[in-house]
Backbone as JSON Lines, residues from 0, in Angstrom:
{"i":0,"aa":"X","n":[-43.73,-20.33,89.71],"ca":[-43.58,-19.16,90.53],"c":[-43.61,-19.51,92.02]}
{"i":1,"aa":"X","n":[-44.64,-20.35,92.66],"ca":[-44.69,-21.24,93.96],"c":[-43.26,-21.22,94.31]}
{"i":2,"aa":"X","n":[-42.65,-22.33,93.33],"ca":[-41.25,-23.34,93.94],"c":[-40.01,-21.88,93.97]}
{"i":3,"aa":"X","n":[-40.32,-21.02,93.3],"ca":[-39.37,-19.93,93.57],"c":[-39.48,-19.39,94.49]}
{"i":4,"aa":"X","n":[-40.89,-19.08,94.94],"ca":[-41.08,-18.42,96.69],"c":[-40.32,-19.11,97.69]}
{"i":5,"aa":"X","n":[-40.93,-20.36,97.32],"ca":[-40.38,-21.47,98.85],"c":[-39.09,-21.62,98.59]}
{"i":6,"aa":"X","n":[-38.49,-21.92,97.53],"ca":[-37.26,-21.75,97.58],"c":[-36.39,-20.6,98.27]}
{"i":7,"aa":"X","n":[-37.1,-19.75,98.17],"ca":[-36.3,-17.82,98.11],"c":[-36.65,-17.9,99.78]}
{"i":8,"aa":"X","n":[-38.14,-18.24,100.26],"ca":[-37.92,-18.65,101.83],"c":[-36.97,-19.71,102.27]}
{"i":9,"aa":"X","n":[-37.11,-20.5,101.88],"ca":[-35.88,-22.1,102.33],"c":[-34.56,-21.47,102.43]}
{"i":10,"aa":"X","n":[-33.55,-20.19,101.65],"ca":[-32.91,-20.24,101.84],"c":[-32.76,-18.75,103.11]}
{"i":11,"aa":"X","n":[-33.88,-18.21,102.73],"ca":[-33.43,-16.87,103.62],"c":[-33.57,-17.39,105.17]}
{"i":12,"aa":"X","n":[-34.43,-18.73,105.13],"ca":[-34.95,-19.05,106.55],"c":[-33.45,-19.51,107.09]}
{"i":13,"aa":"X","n":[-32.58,-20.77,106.23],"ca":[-31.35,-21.56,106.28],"c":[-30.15,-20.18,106.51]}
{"i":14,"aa":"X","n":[-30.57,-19.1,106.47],"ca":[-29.31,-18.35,106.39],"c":[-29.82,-17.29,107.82]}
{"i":15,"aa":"X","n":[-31.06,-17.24,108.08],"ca":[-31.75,-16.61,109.62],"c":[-31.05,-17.51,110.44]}
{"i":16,"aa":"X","n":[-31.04,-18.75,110.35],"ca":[-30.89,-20.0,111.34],"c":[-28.95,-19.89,111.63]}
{"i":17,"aa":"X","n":[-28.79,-19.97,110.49],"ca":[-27.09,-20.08,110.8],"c":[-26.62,-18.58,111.52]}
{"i":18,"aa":"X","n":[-27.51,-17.8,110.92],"ca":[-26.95,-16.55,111.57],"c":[-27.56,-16.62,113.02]}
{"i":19,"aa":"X","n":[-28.14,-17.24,114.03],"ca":[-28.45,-17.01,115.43],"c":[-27.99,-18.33,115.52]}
{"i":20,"aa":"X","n":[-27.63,-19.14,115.46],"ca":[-26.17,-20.19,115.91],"c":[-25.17,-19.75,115.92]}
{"i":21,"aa":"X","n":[-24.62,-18.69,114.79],"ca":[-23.3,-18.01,114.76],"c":[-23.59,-17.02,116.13]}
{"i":22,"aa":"X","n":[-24.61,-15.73,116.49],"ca":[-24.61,-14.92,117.19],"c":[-24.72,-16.23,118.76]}
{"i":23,"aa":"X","n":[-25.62,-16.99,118.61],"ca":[-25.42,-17.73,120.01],"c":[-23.78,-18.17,120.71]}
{"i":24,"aa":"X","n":[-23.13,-18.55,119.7],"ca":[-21.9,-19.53,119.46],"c":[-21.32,-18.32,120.36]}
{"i":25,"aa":"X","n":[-21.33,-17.3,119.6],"ca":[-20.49,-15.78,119.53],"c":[-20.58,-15.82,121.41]}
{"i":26,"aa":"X","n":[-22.06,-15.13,122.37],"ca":[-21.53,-15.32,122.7],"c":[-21.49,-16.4,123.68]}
{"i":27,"aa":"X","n":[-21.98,-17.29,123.29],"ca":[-21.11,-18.25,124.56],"c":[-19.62,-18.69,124.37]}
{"i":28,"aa":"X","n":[-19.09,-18.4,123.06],"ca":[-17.65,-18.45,123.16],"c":[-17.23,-17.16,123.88]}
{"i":29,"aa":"X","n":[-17.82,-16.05,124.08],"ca":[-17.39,-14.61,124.76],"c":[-17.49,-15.29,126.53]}
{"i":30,"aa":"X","n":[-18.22,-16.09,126.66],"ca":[-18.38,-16.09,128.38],"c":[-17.43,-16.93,128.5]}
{"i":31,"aa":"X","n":[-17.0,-18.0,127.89],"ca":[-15.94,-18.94,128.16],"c":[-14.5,-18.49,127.8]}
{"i":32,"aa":"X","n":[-14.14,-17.5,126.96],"ca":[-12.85,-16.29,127.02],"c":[-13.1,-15.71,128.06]}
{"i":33,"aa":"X","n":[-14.57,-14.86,128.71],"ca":[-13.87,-14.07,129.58],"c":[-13.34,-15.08,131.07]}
{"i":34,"aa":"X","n":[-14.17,-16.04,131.61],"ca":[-13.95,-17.06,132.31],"c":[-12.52,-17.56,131.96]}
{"i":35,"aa":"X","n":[-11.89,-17.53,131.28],"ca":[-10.35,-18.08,130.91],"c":[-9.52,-17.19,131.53]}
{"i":36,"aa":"X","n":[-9.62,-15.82,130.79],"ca":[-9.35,-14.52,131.43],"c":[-9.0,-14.39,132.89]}
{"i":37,"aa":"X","n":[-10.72,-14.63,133.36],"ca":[-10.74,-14.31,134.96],"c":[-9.99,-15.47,135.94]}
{"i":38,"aa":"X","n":[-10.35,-16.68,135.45],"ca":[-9.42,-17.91,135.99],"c":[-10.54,-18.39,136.47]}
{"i":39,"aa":"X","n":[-11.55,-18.54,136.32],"ca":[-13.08,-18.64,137.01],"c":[-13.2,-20.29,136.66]}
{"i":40,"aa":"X","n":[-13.13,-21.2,136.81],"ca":[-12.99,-22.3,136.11],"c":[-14.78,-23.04,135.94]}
{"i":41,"aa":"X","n":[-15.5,-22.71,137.57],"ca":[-16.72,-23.04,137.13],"c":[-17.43,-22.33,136.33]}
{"i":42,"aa":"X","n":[-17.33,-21.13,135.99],"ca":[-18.11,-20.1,134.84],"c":[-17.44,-20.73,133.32]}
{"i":43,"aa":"X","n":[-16.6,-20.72,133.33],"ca":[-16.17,-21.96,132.0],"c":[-16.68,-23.18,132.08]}
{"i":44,"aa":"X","n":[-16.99,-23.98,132.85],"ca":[-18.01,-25.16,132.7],"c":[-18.93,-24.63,132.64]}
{"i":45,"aa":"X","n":[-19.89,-24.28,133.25],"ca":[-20.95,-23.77,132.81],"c":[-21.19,-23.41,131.29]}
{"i":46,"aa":"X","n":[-20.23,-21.99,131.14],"ca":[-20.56,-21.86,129.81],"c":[-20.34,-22.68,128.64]}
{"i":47,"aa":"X","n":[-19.09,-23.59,129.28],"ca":[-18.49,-24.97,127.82],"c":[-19.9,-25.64,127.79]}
{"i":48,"aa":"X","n":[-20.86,-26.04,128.85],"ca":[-22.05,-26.9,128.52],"c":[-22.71,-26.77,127.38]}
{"i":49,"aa":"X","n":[-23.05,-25.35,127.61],"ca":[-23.9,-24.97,126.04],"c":[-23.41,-25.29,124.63]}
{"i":50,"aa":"X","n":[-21.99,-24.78,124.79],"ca":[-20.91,-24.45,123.14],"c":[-21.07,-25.69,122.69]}
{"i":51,"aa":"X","n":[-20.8,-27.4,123.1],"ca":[-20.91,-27.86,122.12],"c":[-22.27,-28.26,121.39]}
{"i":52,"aa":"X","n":[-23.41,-27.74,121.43],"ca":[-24.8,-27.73,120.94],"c":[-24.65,-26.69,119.64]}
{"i":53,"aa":"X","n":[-23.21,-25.95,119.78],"ca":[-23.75,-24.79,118.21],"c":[-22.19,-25.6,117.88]}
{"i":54,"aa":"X","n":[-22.03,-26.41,117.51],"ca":[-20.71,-27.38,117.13],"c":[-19.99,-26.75,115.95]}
{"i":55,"aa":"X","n":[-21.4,-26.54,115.43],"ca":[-20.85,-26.4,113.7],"c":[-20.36,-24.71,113.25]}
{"i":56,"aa":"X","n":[-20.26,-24.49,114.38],"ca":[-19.64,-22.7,114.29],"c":[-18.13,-22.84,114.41]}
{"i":57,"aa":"X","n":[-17.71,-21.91,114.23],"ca":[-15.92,-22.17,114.39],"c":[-15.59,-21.46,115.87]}
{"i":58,"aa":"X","n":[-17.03,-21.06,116.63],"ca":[-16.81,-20.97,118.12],"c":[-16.51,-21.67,118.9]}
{"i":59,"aa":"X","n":[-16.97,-22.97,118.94],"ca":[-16.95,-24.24,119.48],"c":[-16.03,-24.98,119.44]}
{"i":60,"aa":"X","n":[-15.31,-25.32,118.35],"ca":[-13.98,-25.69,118.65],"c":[-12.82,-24.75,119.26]}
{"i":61,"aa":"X","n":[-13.16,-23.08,119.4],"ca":[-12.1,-22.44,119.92],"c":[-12.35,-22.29,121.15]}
{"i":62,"aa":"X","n":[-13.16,-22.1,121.76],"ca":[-13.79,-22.36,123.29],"c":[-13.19,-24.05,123.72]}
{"i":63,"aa":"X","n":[-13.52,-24.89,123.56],"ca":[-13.17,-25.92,123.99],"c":[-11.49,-25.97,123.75]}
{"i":64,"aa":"X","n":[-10.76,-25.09,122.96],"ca":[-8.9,-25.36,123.24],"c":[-8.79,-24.59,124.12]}
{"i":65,"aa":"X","n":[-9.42,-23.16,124.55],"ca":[-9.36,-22.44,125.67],"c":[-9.68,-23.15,127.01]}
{"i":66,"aa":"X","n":[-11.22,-23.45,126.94],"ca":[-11.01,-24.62,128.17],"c":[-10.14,-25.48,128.48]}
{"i":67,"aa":"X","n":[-9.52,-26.73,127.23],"ca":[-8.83,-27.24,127.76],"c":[-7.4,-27.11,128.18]}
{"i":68,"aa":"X","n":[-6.79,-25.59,127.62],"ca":[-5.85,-24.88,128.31],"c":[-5.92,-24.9,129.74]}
{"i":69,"aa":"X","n":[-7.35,-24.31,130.12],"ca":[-7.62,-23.82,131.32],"c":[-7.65,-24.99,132.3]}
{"i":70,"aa":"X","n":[-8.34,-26.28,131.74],"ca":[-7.96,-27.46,132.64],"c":[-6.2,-28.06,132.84]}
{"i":71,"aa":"X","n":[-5.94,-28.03,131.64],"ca":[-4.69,-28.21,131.92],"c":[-3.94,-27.77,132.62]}
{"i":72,"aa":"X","n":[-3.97,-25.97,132.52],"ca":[-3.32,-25.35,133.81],"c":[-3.81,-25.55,135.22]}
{"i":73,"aa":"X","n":[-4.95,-25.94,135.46],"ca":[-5.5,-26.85,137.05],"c":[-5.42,-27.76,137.08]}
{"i":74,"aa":"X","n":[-4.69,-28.44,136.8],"ca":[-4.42,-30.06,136.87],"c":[-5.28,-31.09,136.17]}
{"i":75,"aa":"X","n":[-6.51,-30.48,135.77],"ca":[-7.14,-31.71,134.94],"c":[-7.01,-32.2,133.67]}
{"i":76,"aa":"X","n":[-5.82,-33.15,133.69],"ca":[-5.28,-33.25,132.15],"c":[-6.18,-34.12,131.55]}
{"i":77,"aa":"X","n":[-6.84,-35.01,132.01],"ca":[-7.8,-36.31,131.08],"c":[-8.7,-35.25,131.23]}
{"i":78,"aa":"X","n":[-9.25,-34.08,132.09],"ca":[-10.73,-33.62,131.31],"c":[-10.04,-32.27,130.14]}
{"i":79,"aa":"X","n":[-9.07,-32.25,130.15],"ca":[-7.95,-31.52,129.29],"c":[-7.95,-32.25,128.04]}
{"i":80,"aa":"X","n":[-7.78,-32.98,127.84],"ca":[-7.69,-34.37,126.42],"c":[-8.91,-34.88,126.34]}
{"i":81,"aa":"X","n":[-10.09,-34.78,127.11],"ca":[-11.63,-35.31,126.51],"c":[-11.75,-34.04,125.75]}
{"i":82,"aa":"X","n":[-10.88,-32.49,126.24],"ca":[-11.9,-31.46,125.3],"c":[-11.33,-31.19,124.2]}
{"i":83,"aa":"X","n":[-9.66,-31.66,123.66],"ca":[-9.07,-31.74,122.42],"c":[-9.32,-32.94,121.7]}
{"i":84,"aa":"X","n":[-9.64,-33.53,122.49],"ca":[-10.44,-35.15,121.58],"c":[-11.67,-34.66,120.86]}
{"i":85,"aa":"X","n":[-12.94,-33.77,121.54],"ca":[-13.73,-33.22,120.89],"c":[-13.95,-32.58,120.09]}
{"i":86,"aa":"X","n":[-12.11,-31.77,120.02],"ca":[-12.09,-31.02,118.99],"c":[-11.78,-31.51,117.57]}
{"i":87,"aa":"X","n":[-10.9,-32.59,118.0],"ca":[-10.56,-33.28,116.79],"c":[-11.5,-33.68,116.37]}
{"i":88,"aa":"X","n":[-12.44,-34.13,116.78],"ca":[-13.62,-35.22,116.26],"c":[-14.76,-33.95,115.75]}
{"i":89,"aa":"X","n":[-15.05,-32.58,115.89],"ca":[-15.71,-31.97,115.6],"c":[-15.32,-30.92,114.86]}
{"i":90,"aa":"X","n":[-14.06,-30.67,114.7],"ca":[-14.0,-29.49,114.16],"c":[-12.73,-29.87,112.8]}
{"i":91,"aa":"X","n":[-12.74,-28.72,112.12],"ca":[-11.95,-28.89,110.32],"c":[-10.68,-28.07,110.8]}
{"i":92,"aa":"X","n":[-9.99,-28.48,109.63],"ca":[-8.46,-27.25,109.45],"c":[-7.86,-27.26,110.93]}
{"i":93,"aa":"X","n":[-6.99,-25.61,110.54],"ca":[-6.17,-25.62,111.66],"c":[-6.56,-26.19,113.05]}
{"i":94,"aa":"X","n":[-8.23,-25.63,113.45],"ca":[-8.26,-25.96,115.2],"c":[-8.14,-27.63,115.14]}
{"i":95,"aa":"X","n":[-8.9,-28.11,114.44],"ca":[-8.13,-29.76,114.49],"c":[-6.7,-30.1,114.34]}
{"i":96,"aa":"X","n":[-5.84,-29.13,113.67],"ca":[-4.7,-29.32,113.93],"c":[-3.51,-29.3,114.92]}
{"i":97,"aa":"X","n":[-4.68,-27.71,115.45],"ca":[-4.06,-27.12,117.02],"c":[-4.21,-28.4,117.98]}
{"i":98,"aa":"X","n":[-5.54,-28.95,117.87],"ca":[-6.04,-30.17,118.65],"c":[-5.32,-31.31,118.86]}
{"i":99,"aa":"X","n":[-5.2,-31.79,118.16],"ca":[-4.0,-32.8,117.46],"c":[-2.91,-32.49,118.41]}
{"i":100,"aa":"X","n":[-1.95,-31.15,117.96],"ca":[-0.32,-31.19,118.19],"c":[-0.82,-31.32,119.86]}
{"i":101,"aa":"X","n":[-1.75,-30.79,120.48],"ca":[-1.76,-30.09,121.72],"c":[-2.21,-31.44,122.66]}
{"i":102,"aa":"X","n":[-2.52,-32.23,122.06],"ca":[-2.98,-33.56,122.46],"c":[-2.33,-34.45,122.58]}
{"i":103,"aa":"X","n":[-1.19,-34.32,121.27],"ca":[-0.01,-35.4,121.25],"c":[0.99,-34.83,122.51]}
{"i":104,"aa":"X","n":[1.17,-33.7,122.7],"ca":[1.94,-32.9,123.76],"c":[1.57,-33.24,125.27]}
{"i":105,"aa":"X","n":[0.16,-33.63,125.26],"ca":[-0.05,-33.95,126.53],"c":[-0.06,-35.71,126.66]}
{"i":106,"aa":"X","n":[-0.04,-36.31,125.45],"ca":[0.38,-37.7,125.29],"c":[1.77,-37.84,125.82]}
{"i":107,"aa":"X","n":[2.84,-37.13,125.22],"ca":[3.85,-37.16,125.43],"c":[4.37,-36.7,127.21]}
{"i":108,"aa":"X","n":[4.15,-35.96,127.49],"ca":[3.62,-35.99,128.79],"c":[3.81,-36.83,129.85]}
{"i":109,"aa":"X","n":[2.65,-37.54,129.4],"ca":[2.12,-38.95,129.92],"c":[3.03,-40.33,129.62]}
{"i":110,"aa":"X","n":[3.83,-40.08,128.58],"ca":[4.63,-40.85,127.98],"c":[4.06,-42.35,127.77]}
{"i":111,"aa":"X","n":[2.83,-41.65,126.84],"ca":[2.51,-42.22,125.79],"c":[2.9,-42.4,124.74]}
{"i":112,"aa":"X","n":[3.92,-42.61,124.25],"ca":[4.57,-42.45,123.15],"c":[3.76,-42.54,121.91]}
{"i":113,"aa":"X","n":[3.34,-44.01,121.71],"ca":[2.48,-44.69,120.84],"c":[1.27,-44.21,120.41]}
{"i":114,"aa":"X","n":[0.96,-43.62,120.98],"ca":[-0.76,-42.63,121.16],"c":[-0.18,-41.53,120.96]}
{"i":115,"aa":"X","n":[0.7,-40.92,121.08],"ca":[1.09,-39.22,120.42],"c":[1.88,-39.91,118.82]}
{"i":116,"aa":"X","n":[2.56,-40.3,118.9],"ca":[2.73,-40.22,117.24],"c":[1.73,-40.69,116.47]}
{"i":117,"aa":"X","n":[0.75,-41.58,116.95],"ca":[-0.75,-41.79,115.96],"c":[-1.64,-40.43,115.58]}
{"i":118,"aa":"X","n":[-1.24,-39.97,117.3],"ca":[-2.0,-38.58,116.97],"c":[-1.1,-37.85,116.16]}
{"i":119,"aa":"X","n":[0.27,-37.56,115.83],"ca":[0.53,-36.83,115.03],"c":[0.67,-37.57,113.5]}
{"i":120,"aa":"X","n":[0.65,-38.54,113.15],"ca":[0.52,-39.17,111.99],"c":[-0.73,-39.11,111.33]}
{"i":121,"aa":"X","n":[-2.04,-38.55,112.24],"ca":[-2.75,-38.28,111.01],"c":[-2.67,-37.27,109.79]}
{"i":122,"aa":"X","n":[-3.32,-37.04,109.14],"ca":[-3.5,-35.49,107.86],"c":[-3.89,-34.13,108.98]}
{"i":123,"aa":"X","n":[-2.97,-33.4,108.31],"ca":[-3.23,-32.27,108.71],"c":[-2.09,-31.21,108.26]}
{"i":124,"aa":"X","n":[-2.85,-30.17,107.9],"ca":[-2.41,-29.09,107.19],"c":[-0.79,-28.62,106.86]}
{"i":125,"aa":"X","n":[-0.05,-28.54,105.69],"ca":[1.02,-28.41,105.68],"c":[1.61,-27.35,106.48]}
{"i":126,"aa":"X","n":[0.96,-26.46,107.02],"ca":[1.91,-25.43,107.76],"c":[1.95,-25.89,109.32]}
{"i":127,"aa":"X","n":[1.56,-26.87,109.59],"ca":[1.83,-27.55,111.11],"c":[2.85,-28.3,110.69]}
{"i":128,"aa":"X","n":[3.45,-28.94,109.26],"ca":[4.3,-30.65,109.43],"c":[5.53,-29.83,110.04]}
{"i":129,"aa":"X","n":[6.18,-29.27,110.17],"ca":[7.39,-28.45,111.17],"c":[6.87,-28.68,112.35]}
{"i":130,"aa":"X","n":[5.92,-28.07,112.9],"ca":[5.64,-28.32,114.29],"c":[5.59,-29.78,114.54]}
{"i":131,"aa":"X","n":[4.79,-30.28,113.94],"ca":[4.57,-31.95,114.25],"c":[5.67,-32.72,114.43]}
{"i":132,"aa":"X","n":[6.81,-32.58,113.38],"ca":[7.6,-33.12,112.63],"c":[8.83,-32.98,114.61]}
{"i":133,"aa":"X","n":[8.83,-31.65,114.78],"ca":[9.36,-31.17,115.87],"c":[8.7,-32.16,117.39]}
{"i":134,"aa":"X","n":[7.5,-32.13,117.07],"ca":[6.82,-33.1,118.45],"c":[7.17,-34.38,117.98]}
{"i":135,"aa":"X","n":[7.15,-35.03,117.05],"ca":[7.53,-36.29,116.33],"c":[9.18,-36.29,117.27]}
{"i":136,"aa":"X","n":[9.93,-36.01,116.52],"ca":[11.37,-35.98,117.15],"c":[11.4,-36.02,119.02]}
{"i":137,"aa":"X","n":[10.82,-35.57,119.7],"ca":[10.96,-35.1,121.17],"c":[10.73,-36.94,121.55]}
{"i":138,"aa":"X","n":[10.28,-37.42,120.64],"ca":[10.01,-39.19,121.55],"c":[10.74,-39.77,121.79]}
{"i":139,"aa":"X","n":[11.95,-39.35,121.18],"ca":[13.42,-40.22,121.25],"c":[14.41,-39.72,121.65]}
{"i":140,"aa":"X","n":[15.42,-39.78,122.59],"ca":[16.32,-39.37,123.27],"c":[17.29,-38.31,121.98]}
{"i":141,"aa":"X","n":[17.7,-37.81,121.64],"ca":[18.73,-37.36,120.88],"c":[19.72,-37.72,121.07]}
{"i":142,"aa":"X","n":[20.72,-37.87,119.76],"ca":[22.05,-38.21,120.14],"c":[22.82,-36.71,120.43]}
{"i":143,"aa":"X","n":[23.74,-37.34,121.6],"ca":[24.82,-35.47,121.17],"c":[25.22,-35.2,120.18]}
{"i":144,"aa":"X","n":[25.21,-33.95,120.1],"ca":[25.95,-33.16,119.88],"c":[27.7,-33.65,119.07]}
{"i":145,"aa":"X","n":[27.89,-33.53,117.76],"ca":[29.61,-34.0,117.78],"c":[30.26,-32.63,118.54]}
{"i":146,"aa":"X","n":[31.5,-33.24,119.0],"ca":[31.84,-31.37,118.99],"c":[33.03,-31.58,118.24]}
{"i":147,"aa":"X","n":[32.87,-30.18,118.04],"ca":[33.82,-29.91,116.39],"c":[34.71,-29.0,117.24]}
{"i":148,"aa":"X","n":[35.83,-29.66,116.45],"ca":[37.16,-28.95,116.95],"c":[37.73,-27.84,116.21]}
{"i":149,"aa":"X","n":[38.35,-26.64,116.58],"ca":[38.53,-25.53,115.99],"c":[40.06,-25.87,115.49]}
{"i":150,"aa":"X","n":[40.32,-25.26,114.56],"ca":[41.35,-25.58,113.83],"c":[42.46,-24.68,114.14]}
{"i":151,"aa":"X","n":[44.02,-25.22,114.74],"ca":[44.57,-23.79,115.53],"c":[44.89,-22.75,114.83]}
{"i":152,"aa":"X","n":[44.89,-21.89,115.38],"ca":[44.92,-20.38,114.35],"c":[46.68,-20.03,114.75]}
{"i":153,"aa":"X","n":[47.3,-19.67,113.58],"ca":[48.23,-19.34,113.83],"c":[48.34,-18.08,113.86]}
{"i":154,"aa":"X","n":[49.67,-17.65,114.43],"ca":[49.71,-16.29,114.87],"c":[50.62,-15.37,113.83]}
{"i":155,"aa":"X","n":[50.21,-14.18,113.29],"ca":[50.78,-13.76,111.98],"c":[51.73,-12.61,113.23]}
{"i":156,"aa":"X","n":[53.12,-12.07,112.48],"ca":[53.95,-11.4,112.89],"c":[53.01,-10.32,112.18]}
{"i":157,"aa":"X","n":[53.35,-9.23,113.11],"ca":[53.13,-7.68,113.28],"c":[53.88,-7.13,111.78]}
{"i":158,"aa":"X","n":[55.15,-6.96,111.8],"ca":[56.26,-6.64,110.76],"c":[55.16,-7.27,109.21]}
{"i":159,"aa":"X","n":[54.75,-8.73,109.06],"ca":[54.37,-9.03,107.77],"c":[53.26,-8.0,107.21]}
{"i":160,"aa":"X","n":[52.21,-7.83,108.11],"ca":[50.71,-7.29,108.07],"c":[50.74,-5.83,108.74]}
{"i":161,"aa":"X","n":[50.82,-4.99,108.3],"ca":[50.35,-4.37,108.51],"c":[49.33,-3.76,109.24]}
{"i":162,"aa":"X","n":[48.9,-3.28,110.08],"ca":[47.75,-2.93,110.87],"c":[46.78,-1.75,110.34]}
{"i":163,"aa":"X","n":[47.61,-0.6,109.85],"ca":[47.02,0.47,108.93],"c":[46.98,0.79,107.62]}
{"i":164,"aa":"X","n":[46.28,1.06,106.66],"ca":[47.24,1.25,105.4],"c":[48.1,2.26,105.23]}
{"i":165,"aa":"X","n":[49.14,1.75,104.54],"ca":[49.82,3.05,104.37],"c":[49.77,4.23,103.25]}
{"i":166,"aa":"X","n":[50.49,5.25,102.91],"ca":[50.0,5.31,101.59],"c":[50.35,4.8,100.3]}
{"i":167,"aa":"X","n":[51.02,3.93,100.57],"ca":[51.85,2.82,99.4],"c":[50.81,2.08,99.23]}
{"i":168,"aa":"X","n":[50.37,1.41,100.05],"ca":[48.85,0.3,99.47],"c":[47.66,1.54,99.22]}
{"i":169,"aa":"X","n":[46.89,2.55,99.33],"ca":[45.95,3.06,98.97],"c":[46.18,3.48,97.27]}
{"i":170,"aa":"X","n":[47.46,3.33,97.27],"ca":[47.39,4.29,95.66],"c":[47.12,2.68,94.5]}
């Protein structure tokens, strides 16, 4: 009867705990959206300091692609790619995937070639391999275009064709 108490506490305590990491996560991912929002860039550092300490929430990796949007659009592309590097390395599924394409994009960029297709050659979710597959292709010049030639159209006499029906063809 003991090991059923502590058990029945162990888990209600394990499920108190995740739930005020989730509400913390919550909001310090809310101050680092609205800071994105406002364009505030030091209120997003600030608040990114905290987020990666609740890692294991699915706040934390979405705060840090918002930040590193937000660096990217101010010019800081390497502190832009330390925060999709983090994501890759910390977070599952799609946002590692978002991480990934958005990383190889700023590889490419940089014209890194070699370092964006590694980054897109790892695993990751079948509904990105189109996108990838699409950033994959952009490394190499394309060939043109063939151009296809139209085939001349000849010109039918008036007298053969008809333009209206008459009532000889409707019946």
């Amino acid at each position: 009867m003991i090991a059923i108490c502590v058990a029945y506490i162990g888990v209600q305590g394990w499920r108190w705990w995740q739930h005020r990491q989730a509400e913390e996560a919550s909001v310090l991912y809310g101050a680092v959206a609205g800071a994105v929002r406002g364009a505030d860039l030091p209120k997003a550092r600030d608040a990114m300091g905290s987020l990666p300490a609740v890692r294991g929430t699915g706040y934390a990796p979405r705060g840090a692609l918002l930040y590193a949007k937000m660096l990217w659009d101010n010019g800081d592309k390497a502190g832009a790619r330390t925060q999709l590097s983090w994501v890759i390395e910390n977070a599952r599924g799609r946002a590692q995937a978002v991480a990934r394409y958005r990383l190889a994009e700023a590889l490419l960029d940089d014209k890194q070639y070699d370092q964006a297709l590694a980054t897109l050659d790892a695993k990751h979710p079948d509904a990105f391999a189109g996108l990838f597959a699409d950033l994959r292709a952009m490394r190499s010049p394309r060939p043109a275009a063939p151009q296809r030639r139209r085939p001349p159209t000849r010109q039918r006499s008036r007298s053969s064709t008809p333009s209206r029906p008459t009532a000889t063809t409707c019946r």
